[in-house]
Phi, psi and omega in degrees: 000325231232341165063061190290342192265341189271292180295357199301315180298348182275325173274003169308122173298137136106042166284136167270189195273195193275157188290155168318150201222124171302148152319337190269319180304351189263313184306333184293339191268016181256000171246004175291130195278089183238162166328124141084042156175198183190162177252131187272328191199135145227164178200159175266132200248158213246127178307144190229136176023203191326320199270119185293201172273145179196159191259126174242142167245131139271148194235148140255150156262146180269146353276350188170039135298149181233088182243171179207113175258166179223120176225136191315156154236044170216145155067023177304140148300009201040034185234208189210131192213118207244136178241149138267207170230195159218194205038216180295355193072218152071031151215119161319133156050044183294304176313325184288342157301345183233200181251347166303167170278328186308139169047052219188105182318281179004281169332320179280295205298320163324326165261358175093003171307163166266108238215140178221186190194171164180169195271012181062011167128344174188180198234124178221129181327312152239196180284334183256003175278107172272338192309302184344314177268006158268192208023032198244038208296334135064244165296295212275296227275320176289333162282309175330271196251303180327286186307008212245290186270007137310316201271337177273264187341326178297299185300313183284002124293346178268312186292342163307317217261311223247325206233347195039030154216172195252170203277146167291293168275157135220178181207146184240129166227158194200145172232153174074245157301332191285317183286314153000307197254001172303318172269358172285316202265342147323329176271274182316301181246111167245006177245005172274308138324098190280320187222135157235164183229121192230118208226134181040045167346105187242100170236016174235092183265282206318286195325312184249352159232024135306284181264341194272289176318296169344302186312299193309262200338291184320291189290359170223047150240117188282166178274052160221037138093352166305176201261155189238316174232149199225148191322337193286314158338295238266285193325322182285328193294320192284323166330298193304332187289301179308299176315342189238290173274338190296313183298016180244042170242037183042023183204120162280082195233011181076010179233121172256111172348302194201053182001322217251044157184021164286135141235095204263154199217128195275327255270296185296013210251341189094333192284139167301155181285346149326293224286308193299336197289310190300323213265317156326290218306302198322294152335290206264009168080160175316125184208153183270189181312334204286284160154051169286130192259144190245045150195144208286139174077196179205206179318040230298152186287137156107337184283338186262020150340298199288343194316312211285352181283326178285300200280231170297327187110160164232196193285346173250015167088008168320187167068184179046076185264353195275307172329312191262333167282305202312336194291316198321296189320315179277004168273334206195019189223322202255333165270146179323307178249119174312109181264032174058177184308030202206338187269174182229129140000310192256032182242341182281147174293124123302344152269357201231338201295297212300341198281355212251013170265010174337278163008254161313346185272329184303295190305320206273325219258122186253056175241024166311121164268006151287122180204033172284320171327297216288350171277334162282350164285344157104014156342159171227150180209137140246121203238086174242157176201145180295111199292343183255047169271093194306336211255291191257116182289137230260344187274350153299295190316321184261014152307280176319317189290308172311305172300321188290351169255356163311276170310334186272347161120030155137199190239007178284304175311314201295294205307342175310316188277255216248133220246139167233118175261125191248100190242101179322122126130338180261155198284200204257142214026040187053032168340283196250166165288124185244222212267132193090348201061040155299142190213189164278353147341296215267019065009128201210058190271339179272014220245323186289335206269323190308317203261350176295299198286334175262037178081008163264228173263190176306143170302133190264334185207158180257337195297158181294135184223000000 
């Protein structure tokens, strides 16, 4: 893990960091030859806010990652820092277009790492553009696993190539998908990481946006096809929800501690038995004909600040994303056989769907809770989601976390490895501001996992300190 034969003068204590690195030294990495890809472009990109000077590089992995490493070209740390992506991915470097840390090269370059990224595998309109993948398994093996050690592999030849040693360390940090391929690379590469960071994890994709989403779509569709609860809902709803549960963590702080100890009672609110119907579904999560739940949870009390990005939509027609990844996923991602531009949401079985994702479940899904591989290479893992999170439900993640201290032989053993943040008021990786104006802002995960990998202690907390 620690690439002790390669890295070694970099790990001599009281080395300084690598010497300044020319321009010509960056243009020069547009001739490097490596196996199963080619490099497209370098350039020196000029300091900016936060970011020093660094040389990007673009890469293809064949058949079509699409990756971008970024190297300081003063003060590298000798180390390595892999971003993931999200949703379907398939735009270079989007996190790095705005100012969050989520999925985002930036937190390594800000610190001198050599930091890479890549689009999984194919080029998509949005985050929610799915068509790449049909009939294309490919694409789906490369957004599945593949581009997660392809991007690595690429990068860490260019650093090489670029620095004339090889990185000591690395850390993959992710959020969604991102946090998805953060347990991907636990499983798949478990000696390629020293530490990840996985934040609000969707590491069951048939399970939660096949089906768990479907279930949503489905259960707030009326039969002439209107929508039954809308922002206005949402809204009476989340009163009532504050109004009941927040004090009962003992602090009114407008944020609910732990959704899984609302007993919340609707009966004055006005809703109809439609609204109420939909919104029960909503809670308790997907269930077959049996009343078998085929994905842990629902709806969490305290998420419907967040409904309208997710959920319903809002009045100006803002939203509603939940809608728009299941259709993509159940056209061209989830099934053996893609059943194309014609299906809908409201066309899955719960009784017949969930058995017809083998396939994809195979390809996509980073919820294995066996990580002992990635624990006996002596890994750190951190894991937070937001207890108000609408989208990827926060009762899969303590699902995993339980079975997975099950498997390491109890959760005194798991914590050696892996630290879990349960985060009262925030939204999924902290999108919007939630109470107090928690966000992904208020948030630090590399800072703990840094000093957790250089021998100190378990992390106690993720917050800005």
């Amino acid at each position: 893990m620690k690439r002790l034969l390669a890295g070694f003068a970099l790990s001599l204590a009281g080395l300084p960091a690598a010497a300044q690195q020319s321009p010509d030294a960056c243009a020069e990495l547009s001739n490097v030859v490596m196996s199963g890809g080619h490099v497209t472009s370098a350039r020196v990109i000029a300091a900016s806010d936060t970011l020093p000077d660094y040389c990007e590089i673009r890469a293809t992995a064949l058949p079509a990652i699409s990756i971008e490493v970024r190297l300081p070209m003063e003060g590298w740390n000798g180390k390595f820092y892999q971003a993931g992506c999200g949703g379907f991915c398939g735009i270079l470097g989007r996190a790095d277009a705005g100012s969050s840390w989520v999925n985002a090269m930036r937190p390594g370059l800000e610190r001198g790492y050599a930091t890479a990224t890549s689009d999984s595998g194919h080029h998509g309109l949005s985050v929610v553009d799915a068509g790449w993948a049909y009939n294309n398994p490919h694409a789906e093996r490369d957004w599945g696993w593949r581009s997660i050690g392809e991007t690595n592999r690429v990068a860490n030849l260019l650093v090489e190539a670029f620095y004339g040693s090889a990185s000591e360390q690395a850390i993959f940090q992710g959020c969604s998908t991102g946090g998805r391929m953060a347990h991907v690379a636990s499983l798949r590469y478990p000696e390629m990481f020293d530490g990840i960071i996985s934040g609000a994890p969707a590491m069951d994709y048939p399970g939660l946006v096949a089906t768990k989403m479907s279930w949503i779509v489905q259960a707030n569709t009326a039969n002439d096809g209107s929508q039954i609860l809308g922002p206005d809902q949402a809204a009476v709803i989340g009163k009532a929800v504050l109004e009941q549960c927040d004090a009962a963590d003992g602090a009114e702080d407008g944020a609910i501690a732990d959704p899984r100890q609302c007993n919340i009672s609707y009966d004055e609110l006005g809703l109809t038995n439609q609204q109420l119907d939909t919104l029960g579904k909503w809670r308790e999560g997907p269930r077959n004909a049996a009343g078998e739940q085929l994905y842990p949870g629902g709806v969490p009390e305290g998420s419907e600040p967040f409904w309208w990005l997710w959920l319903t939509g809002n009045a100006d027609g803002g939203g509603k994303l939940v809608p728009a990844f299941a259709s993509g996923f159940g056209k061209y991602m989830a099934f053996d056989e893609d059943p194309g531009p014609n299906w809908t949401p409201m066309d899955f079985d719960f009784e017949t769907d969930p058995s017809r994702m083998g396939a994809s479940s195979a390809a996509y899904n980073g919820d294995n809770p066996d990580i002992s591989a990635f624990r006996a290479a002596g890994g750190k893992m951190i894991v937070y989601h937001g207890w108000a999170d609408a989208i990827v439900t926060p009762y899969k993640t303590v699902e995993w976390y339980e079975q997975a201290s099950k498997a390491a032989g109890g959760e005194d053993v798991l914590k050696e490895n892996v630290a879990l943040f349960m985060v009262p008021g925030l939204d999924h990786c902290g999108i919007l501001p939630g109470p107090g104006g928690i966000n992904a802002a208020a948030l630090d995960p590399l800072t703990p996992l840094e000093a957790w990998l250089n021998g100190g202690e378990a992390p106690q907390s993720i917050l800005v300190q």
